[in-house]
ROLUM-6942 format. One record per residue (C-alpha): residue in one letter; residue number from 1; x, y, z. Coordinates in nm, 4 decimals, always signed. Layout:
// residues N
pt rest:a nr:NUM u:X v:Y w:Z
...
END
This chain:
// residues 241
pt rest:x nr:1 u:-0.0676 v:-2.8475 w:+2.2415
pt rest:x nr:2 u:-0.3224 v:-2.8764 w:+2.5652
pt rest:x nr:3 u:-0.4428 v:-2.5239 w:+2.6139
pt rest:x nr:4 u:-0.3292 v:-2.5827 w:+2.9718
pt rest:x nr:5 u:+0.0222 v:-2.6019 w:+2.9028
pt rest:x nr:6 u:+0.2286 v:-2.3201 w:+2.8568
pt rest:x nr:7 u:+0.3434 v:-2.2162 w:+2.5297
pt rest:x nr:8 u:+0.7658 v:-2.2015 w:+2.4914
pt rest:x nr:9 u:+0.8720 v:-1.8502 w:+2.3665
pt rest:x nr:10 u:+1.2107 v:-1.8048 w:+2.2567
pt rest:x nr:11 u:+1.3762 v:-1.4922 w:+2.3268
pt rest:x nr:12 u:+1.7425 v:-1.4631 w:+2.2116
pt rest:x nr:13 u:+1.9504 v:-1.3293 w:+2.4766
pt rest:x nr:14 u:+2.1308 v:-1.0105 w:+2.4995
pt rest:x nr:15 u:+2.5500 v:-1.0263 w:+2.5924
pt rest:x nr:16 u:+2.6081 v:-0.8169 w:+2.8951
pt rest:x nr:17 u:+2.9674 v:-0.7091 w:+2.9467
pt rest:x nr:18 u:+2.9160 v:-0.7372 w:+3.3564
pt rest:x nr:19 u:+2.6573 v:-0.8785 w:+3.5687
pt rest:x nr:20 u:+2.6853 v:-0.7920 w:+3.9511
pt rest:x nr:21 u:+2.4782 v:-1.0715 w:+4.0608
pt rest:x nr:22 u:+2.6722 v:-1.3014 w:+3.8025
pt rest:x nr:23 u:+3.0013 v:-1.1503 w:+3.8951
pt rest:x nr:24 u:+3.1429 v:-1.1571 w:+3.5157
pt rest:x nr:25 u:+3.0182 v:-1.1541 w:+3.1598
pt rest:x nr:26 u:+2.6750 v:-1.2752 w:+3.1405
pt rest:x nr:27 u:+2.3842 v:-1.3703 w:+2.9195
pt rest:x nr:28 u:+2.0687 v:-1.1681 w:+2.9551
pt rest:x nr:29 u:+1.6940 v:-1.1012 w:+2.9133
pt rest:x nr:30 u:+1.5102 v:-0.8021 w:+3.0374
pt rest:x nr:31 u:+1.2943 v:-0.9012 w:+3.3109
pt rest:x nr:32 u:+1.0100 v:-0.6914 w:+3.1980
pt rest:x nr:33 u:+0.9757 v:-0.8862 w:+2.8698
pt rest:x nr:34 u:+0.9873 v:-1.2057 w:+3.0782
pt rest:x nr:35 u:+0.7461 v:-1.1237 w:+3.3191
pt rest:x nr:36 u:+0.4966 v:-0.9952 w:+2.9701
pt rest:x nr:37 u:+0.5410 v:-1.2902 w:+2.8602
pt rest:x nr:38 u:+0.4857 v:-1.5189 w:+3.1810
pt rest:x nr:39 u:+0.1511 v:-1.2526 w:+3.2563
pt rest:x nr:40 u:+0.0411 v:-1.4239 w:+2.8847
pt rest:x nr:41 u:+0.0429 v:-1.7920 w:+3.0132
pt rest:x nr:42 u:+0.3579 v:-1.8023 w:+2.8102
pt rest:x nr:43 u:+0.6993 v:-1.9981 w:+2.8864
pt rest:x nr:44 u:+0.9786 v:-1.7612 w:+2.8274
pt rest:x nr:45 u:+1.2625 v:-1.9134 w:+2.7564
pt rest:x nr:46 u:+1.6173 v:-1.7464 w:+2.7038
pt rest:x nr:47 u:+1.8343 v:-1.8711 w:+2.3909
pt rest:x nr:48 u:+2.1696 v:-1.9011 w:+2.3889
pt rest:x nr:49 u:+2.3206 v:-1.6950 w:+2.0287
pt rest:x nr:50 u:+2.5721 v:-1.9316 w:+1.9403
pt rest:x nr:51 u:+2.7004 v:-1.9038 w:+1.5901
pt rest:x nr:52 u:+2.4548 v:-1.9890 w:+1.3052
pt rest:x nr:53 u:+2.7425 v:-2.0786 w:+1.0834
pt rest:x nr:54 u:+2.8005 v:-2.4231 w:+1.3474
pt rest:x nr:55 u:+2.4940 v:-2.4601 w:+1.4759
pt rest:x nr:56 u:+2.1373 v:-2.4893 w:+1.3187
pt rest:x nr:57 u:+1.9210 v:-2.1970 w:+1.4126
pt rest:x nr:58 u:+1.6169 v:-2.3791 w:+1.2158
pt rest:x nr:59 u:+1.6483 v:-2.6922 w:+1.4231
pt rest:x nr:60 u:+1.7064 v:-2.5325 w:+1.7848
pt rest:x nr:61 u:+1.3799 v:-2.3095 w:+1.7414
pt rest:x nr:62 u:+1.2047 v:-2.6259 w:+1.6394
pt rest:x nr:63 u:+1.0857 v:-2.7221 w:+1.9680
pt rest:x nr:64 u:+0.9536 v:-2.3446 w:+2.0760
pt rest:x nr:65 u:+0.6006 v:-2.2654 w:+1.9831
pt rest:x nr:66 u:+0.6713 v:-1.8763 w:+1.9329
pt rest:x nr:67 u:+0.9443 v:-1.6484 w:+1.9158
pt rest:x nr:68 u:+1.0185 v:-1.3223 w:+2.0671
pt rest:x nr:69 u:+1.2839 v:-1.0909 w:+1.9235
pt rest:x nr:70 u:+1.3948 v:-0.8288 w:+2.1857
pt rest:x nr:71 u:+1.5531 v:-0.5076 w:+2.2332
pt rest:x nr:72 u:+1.9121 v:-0.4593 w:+2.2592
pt rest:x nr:73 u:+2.2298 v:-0.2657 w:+2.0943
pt rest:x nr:74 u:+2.2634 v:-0.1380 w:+1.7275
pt rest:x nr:75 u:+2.3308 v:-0.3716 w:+1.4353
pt rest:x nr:76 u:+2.6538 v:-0.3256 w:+1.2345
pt rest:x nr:77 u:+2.5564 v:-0.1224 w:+0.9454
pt rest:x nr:78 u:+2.7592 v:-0.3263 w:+0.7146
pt rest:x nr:79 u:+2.4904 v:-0.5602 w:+0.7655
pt rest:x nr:80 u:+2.2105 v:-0.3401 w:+0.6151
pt rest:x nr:81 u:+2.4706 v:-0.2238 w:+0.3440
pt rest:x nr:82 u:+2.5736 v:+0.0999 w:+0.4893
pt rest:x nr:83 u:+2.9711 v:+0.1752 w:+0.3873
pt rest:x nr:84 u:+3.0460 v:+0.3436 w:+0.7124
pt rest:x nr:85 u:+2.9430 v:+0.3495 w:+1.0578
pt rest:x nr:86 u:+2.7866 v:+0.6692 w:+1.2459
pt rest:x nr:87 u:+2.9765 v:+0.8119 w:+1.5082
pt rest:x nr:88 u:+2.6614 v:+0.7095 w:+1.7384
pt rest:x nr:89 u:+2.6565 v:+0.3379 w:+1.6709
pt rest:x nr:90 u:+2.6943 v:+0.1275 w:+1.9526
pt rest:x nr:91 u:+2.7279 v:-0.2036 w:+2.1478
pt rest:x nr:92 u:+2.7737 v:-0.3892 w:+1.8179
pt rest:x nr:93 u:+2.7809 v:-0.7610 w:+1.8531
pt rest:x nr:94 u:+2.8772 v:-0.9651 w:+1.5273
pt rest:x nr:95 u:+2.7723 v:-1.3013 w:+1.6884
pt rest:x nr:96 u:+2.4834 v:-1.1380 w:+1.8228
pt rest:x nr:97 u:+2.3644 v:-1.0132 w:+1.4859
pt rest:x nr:98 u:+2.4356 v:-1.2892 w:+1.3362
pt rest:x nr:99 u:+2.2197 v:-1.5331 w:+1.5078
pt rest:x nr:100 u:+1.9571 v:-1.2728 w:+1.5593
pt rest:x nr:101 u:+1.9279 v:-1.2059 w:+1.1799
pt rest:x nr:102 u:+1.9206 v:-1.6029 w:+1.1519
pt rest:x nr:103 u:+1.6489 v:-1.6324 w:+1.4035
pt rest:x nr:104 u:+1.3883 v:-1.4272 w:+1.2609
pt rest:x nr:105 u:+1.4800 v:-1.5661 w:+0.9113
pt rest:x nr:106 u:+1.4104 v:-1.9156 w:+1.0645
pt rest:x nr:107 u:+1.0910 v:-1.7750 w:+1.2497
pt rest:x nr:108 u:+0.9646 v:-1.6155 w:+0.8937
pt rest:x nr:109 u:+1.0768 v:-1.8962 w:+0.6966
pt rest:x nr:110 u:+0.9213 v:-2.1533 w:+0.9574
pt rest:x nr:111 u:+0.5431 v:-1.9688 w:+1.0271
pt rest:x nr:112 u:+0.6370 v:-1.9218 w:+1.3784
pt rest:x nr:113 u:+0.4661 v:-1.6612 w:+1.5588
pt rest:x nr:114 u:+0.7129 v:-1.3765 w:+1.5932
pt rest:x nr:115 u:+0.7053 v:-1.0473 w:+1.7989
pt rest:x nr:116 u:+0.9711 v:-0.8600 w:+1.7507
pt rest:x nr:117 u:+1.0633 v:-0.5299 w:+1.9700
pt rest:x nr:118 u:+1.3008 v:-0.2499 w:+1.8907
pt rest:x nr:119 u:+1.5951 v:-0.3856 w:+1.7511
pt rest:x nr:120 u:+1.4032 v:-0.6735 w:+1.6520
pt rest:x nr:121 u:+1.2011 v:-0.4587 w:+1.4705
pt rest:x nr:122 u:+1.5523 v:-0.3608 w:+1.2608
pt rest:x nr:123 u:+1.6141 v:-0.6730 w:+1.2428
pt rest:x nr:124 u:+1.3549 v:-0.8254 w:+1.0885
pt rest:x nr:125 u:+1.3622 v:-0.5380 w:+0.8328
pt rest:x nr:126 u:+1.7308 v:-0.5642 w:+0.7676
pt rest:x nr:127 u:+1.6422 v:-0.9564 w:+0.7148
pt rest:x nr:128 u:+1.3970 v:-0.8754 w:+0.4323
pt rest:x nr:129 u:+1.6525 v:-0.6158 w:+0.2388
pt rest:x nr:130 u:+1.5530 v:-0.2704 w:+0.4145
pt rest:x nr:131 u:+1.7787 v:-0.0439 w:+0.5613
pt rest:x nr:132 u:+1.7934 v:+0.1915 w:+0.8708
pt rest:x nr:133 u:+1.8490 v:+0.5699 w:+0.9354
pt rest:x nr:134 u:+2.1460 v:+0.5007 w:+1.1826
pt rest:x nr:135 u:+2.0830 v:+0.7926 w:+1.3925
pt rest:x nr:136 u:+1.8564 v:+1.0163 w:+1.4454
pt rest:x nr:137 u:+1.9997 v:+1.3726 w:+1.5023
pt rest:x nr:138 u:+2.0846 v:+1.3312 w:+1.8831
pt rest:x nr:139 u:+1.9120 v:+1.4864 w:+2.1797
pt rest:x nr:140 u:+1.5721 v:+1.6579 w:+2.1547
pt rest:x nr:141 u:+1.5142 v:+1.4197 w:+1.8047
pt rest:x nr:142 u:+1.5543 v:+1.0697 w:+1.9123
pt rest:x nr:143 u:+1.3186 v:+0.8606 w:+2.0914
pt rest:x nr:144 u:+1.5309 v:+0.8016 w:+2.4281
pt rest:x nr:145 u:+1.3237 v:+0.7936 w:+2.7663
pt rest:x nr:146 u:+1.0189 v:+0.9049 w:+2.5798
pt rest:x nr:147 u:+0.6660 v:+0.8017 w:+2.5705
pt rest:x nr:148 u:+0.4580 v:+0.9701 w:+2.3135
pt rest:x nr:149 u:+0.1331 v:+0.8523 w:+2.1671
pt rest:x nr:150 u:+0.1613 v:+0.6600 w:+1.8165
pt rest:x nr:151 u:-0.0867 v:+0.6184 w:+1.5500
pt rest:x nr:152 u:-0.2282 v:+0.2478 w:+1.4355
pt rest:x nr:153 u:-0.3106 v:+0.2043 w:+1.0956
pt rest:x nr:154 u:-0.6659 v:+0.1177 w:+1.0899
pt rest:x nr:155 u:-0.7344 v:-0.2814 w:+1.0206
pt rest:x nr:156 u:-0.3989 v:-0.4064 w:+1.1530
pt rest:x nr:157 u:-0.2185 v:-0.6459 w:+1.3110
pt rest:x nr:158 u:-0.1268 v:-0.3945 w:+1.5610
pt rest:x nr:159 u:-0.5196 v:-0.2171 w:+1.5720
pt rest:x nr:160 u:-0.6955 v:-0.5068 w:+1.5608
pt rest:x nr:161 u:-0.4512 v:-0.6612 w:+1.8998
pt rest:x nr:162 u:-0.4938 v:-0.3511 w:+2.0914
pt rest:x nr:163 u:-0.8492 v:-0.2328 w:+2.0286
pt rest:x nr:164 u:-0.6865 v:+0.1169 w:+1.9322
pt rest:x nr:165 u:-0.5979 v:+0.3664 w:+1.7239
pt rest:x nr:166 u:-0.3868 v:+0.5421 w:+1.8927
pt rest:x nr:167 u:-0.1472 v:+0.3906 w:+2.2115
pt rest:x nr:168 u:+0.1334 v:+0.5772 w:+2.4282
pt rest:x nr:169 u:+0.4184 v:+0.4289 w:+2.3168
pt rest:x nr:170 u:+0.7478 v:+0.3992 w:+2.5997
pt rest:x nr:171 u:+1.0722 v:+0.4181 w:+2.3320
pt rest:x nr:172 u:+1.4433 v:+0.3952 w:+2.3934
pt rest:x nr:173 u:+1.5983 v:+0.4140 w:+2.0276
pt rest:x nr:174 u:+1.8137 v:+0.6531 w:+1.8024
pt rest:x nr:175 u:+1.7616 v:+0.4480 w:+1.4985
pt rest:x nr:176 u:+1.4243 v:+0.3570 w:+1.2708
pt rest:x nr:177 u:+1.3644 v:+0.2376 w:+0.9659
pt rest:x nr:178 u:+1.4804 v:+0.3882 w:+0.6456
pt rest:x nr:179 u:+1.3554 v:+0.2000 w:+0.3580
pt rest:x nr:180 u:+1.1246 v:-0.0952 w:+0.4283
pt rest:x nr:181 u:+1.2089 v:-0.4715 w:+0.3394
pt rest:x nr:182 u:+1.0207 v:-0.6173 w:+0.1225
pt rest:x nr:183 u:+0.6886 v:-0.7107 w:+0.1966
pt rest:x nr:184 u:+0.6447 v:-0.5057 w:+0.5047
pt rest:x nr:185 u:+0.3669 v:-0.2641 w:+0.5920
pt rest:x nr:186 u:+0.3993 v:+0.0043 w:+0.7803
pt rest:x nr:187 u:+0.1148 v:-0.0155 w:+1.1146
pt rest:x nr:188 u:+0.1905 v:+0.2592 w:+1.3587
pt rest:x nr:189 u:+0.4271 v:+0.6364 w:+1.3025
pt rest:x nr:190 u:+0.5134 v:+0.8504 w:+1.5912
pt rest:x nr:191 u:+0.3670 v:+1.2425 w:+1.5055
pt rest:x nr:192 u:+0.7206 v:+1.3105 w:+1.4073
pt rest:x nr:193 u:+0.6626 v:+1.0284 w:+1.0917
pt rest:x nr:194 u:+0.9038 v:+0.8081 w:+1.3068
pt rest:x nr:195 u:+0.8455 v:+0.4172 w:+1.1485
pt rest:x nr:196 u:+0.6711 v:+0.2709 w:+1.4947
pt rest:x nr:197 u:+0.5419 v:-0.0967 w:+1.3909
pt rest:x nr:198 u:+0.5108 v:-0.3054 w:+1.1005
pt rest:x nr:199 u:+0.3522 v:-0.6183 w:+0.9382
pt rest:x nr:200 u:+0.3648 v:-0.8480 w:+0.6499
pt rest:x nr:201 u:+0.1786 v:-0.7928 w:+0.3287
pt rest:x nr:202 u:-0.0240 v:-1.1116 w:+0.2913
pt rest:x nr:203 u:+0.1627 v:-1.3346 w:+0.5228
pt rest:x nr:204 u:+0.0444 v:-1.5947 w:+0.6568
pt rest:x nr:205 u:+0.1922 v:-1.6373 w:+0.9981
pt rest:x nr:206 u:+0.1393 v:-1.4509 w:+1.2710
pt rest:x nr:207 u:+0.3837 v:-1.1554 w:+1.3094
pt rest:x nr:208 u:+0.3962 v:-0.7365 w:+1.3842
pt rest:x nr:209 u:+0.7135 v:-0.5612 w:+1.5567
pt rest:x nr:210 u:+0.6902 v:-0.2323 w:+1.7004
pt rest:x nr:211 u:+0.9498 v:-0.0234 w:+1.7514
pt rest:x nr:212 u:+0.8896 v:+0.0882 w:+2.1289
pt rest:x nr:213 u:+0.8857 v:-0.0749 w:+2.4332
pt rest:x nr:214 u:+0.5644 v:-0.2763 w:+2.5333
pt rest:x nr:215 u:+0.7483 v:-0.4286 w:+2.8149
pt rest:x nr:216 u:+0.7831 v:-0.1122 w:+2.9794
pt rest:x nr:217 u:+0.4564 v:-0.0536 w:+3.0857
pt rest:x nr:218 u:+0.2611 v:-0.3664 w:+3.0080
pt rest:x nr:219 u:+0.2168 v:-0.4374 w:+3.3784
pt rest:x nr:220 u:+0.0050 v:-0.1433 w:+3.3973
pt rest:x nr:221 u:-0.1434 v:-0.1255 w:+3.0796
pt rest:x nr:222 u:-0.3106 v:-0.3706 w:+2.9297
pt rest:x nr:223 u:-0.3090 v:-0.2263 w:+2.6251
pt rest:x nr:224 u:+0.0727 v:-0.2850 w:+2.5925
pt rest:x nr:225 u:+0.0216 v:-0.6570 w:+2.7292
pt rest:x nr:226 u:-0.1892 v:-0.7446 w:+2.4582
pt rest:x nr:227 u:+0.0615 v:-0.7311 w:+2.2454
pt rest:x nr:228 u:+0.2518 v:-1.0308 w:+2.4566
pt rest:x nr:229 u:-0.0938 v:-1.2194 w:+2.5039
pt rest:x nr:230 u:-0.1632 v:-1.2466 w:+2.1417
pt rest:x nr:231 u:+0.1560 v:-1.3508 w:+2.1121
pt rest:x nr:232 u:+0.1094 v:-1.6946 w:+2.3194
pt rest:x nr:233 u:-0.2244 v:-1.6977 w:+2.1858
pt rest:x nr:234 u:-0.1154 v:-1.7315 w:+1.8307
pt rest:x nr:235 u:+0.1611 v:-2.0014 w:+1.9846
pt rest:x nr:236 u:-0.1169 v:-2.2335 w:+2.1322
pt rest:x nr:237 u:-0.2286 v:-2.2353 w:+1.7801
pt rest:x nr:238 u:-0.1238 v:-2.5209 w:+1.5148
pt rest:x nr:239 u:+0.0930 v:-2.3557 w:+1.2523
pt rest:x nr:240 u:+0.0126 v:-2.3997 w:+0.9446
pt rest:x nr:241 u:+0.3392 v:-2.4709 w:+0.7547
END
């Protein structure tokens, strides 16, 4: 790829019961995350989460040069082998788990540079056999509307990208990770011990999720938008699978 032409990032979209603009049902991506990614010299580009089961998840991201697994509602415990649902649970999407889970599969699978963000985070962890804590204990304990510095495990993915040991994270979750999947290592905790970003043990793709909110304040930290510009940077590259 010419290093003048914009790198395509996929970004699943997000199922959005109303959309006033839209007038009904729509598909969605958070502007915030688009504009990250544009600020980059990406190409964000929203995918549609048809079913996996009819329609090839490893061929459609074929053609993107990076992939970019947002935020978004809980995953249906069933699919992390939980027996029963908290009371707390919500906005779960079957289809949109479904092709989610897929898509960072295919990313993993494929060596495509992957950032995932909050519930991709989950995701990708549920993908490689971990679990989740499915809530956290309610007000006052979760990470809703809070920004609160996080640690970065010195020598990361996420250390060496930010220049930083420490960043002030913006979260908006109930959930985290219970027991890592396989092969993941964990790169950032919140002071409570909260599971804030992870990487792959040897892999050899480019990939960390973290499991706050860069796009939040990335336009006026560029500490948080480095995590979008390495990103694209690691798309311009060849892959190597």
């Amino acid at each position: 790829m010419s290093r003048t032409a914009r790198p395509l990032i996929a970004i699943p979209a997000r199922f959005s019961a109303t959309a006033s603009a839209l007038r009904f049902a729509a598909e969605v991506t958070a502007r915030a995350l688009v504009e990250a990614v544009w600020r980059a010299g990406g190409e964000p580009v929203t995918v549609h989460p048809a079913d996996p089961a009819e329609h090839d998840v490893a061929a459609r991201l074929a053609r993107f040069d990076g992939v970019l697994l947002p935020g978004g509602g809980d995953l249906a415990p069933h699919r992390y082998g939980a027996a029963e649902a908290h009371d707390s649970v919500y906005d779960v999407d079957d289809l949109q788990d479904a092709f989610d889970l897929e898509a960072a599969r295919r990313a993993l699978e494929s060596g495509l540079p992957l950032l995932a963000v909050c519930r991709g985070l989950q995701v990708v962890n549920t993908v490689l056999g971990g679990t989740l804590h499915q809530d956290m204990g309610g007000p006052g304990q979760d990470h809703r509307h809070v920004r609160h510095p996080v640690r970065l495990a010195p020598g990361s993915v996420l250390a060496k990208i930010t220049r930083a040991d420490k960043v002030e994270a913006s979260c908006y979750h109930h959930q985290h990770i219970d027991r890592l999947g396989e092969g993941l290592t964990v790169t950032a905790r919140a002071a409570d011990g909260t599971i804030e970003g992870v990487e792959l043990t040897g892999g050899t793709s480019w990939f960390t999720a973290v499991q706050w909110h860069p796009e939040d304040t990335a336009h006026e930290d560029p500490v948080q938008q480095r995590l979008f510009d390495a990103l694209v940077e690691a798309a311009r590259r060849p892959r190597t699978r």
